[in-house]
C-alpha positions as CSV (number, residue, x, y, z in Angstrom):
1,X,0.0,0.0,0.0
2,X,2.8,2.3,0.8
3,X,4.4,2.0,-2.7
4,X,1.2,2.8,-4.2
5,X,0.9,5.8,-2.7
6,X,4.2,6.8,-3.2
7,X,3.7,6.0,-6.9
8,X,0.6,8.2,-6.7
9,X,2.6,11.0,-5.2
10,X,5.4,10.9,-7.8
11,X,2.4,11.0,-10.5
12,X,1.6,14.1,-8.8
13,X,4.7,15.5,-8.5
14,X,5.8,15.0,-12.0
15,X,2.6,16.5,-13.7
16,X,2.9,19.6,-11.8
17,X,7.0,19.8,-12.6
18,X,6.0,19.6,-16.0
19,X,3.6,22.3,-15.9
20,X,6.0,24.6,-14.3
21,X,8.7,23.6,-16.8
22,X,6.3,24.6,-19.9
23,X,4.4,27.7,-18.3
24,X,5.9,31.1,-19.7
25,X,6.4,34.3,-18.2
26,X,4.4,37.4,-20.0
27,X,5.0,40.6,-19.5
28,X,1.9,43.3,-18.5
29,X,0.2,44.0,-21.7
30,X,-1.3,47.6,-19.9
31,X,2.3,48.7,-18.7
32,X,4.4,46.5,-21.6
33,X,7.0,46.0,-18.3
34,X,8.5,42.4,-17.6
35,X,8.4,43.8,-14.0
36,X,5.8,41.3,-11.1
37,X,4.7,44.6,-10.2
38,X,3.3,46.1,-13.4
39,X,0.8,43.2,-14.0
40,X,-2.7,43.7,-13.5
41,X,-3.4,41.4,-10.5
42,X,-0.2,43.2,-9.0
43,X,-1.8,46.9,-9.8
44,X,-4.9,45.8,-8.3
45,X,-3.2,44.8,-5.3
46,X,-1.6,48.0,-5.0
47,X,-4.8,49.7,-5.3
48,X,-6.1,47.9,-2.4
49,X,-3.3,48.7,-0.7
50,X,-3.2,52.5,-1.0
51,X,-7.1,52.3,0.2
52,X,-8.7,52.5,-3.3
53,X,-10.4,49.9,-5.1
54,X,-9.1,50.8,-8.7
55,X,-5.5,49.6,-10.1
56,X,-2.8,51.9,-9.2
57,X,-2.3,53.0,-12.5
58,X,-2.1,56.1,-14.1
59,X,-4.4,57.4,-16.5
60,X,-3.3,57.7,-20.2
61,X,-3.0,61.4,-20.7
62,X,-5.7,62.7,-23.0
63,X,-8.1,59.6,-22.4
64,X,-10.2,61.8,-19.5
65,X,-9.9,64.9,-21.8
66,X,-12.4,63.3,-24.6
67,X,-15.6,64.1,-25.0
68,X,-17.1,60.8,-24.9
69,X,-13.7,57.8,-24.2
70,X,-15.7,55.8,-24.6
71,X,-15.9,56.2,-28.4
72,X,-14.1,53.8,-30.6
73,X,-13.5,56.0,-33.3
74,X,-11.7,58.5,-30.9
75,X,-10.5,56.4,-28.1
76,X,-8.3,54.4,-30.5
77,X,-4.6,55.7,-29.4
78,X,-5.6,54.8,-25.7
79,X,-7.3,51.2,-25.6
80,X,-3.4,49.8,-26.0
81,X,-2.8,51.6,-22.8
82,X,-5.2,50.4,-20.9
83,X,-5.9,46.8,-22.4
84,X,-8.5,44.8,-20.9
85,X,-9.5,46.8,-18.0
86,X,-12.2,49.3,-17.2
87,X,-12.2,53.3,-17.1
88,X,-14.4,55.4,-15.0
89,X,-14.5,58.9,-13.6
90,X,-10.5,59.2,-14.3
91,X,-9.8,55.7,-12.7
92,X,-8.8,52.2,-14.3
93,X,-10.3,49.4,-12.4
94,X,-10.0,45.5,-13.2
95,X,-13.0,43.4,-14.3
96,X,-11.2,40.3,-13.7
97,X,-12.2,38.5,-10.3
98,X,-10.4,40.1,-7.4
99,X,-10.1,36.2,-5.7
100,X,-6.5,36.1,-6.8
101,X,-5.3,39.3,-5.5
102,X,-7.3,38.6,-2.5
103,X,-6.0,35.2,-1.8
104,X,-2.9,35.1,-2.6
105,X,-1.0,38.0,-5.1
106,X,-1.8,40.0,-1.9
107,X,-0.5,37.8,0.8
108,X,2.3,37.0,-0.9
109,X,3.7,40.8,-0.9
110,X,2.5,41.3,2.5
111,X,4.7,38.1,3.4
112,X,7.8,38.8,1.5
113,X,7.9,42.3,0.5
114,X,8.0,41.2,-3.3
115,X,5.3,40.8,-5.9
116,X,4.0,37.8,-7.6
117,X,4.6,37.0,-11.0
118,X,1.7,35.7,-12.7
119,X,3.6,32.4,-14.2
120,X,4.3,31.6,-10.5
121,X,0.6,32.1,-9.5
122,X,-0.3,30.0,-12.2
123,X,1.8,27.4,-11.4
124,X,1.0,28.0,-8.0
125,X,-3.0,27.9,-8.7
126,X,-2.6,24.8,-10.9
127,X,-0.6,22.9,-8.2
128,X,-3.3,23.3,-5.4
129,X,-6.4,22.6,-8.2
130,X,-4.8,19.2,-9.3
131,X,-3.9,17.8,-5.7
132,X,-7.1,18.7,-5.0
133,X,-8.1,16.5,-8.2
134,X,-5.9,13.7,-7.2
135,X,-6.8,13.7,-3.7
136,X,-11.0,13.1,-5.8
137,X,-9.8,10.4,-8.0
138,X,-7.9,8.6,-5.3
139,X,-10.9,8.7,-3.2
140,X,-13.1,7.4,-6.1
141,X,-10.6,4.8,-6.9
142,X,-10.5,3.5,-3.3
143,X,-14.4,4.0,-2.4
144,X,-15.7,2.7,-5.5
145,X,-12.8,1.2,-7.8
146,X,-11.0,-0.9,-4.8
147,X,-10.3,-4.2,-7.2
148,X,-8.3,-1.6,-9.6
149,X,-4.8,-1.7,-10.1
150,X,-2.3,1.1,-8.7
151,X,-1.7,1.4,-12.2
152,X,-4.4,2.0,-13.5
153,X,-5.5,4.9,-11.1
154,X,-1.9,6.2,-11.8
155,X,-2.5,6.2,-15.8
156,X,-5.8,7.9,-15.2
157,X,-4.4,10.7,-12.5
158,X,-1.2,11.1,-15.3
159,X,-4.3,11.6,-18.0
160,X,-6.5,13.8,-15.7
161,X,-2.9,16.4,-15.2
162,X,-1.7,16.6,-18.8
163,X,-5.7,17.2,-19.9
164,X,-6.2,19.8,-17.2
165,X,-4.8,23.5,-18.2
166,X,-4.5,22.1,-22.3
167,X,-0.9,21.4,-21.6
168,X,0.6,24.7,-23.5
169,X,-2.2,26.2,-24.8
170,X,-3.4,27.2,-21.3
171,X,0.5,27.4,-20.1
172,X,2.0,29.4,-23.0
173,X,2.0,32.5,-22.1
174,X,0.6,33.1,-17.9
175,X,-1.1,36.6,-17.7
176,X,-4.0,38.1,-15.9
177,X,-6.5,35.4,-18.1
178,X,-4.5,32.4,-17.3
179,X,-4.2,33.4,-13.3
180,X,-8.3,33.9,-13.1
181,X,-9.0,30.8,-15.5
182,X,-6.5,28.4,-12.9
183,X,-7.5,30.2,-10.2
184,X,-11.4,29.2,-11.2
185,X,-10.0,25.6,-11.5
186,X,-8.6,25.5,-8.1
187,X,-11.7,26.7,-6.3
188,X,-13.7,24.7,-8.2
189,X,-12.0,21.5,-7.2
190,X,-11.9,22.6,-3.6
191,X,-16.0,22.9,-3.6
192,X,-15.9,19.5,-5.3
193,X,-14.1,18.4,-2.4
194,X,-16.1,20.1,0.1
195,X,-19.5,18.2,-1.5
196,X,-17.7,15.0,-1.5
197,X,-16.8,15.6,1.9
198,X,-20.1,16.1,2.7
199,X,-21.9,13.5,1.0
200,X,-19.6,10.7,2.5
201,X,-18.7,11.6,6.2
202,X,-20.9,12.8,9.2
């Protein structure tokens, strides 16, 4: 039984090294910086920081002068500037779930003084999702599947990682879309847990 597990574990282990071998770094499209702290989830933080709920960002000069910015056919030399996030009244806010910058971009700057990068949080987010995953299938396998072979439940957990993410399509390039899409996977497999959890104990 031991070895089984600890062939489960190195399953584990090697589909989330070779996730964090293939993900890519991307720098901020808003600020074009390769800097942690220019990226959106990082701005966002620093808004919440300073008190304010909209990204610490600077408004593109000349975007608040227009009559209407929110006109396509005037607004043109500004959307590159602020790319995927939101203006109003002179402020740039994200419409990308805050639950990353809330549960961890934020922590981890208040921990260590440094900000995130978004391949890390990725990687991070990934990692916590498909233990949670393995942790399902290996209670399914035992619960339901006992007769099953320790290989077999390892060939389907080593299927379930490489199909999770898309391999590098979802891993290509980690930016603010790839940190809210993992970071929907993780909390999704932790409320799967929770309803397993709650079906099969007291």
């Amino acid at each position: 039984q031991w070895m089984g597990h600890a062939v489960y574990g190195m399953v584990c282990a090697l589909v989330i090294g070779i996730f964090a071998w293939i993900a890519e770094p991307s720098f901020s499209l808003e600020s074009k910086s390769p800097r942690a702290e220019d990226s959106s989830y990082n701005l966002l933080v620093q808004g919440f920081r300073a008190g304010q709920l909209n990204m610490k960002i600077e408004v593109p000069p000349g975007l608040a002068q227009l009559a209407d910015p929110y006109d396509p056919a005037v607004n043109a030399a500004y959307i590159a500037q602020v790319n995927d996030m939101s203006y109003y009244k002179g402020k740039i806010y994200s419409y990308f779930g805050v639950t990353p910058a809330l549960v961890l971009f934020w922590p981890y700057v208040t921990l260590t003084g440094y900000y995130l990068p978004d391949k890390d949080a990725v990687v991070i987010f990934f990692a916590l999702g498909f233990l949670v995953a393995a942790g399902l299938l290996h209670a399914v396998w035992r619960r339901y599947f006992p007769a099953a072979s320790i290989w077999a439940a390892t060939a389907g957990m080593l299927t379930l990682g490489l199909a999770i993410g898309t391999q590098k399509v979802l891993m290509l390039w980690c930016n603010v879309y790839e940190v809210a899409m993992v970071c929907g996977f993780a909390f999704t497999m932790l409320s799967l847990a929770a309803i397993g959890r709650a079906l099969h104990e007291s």
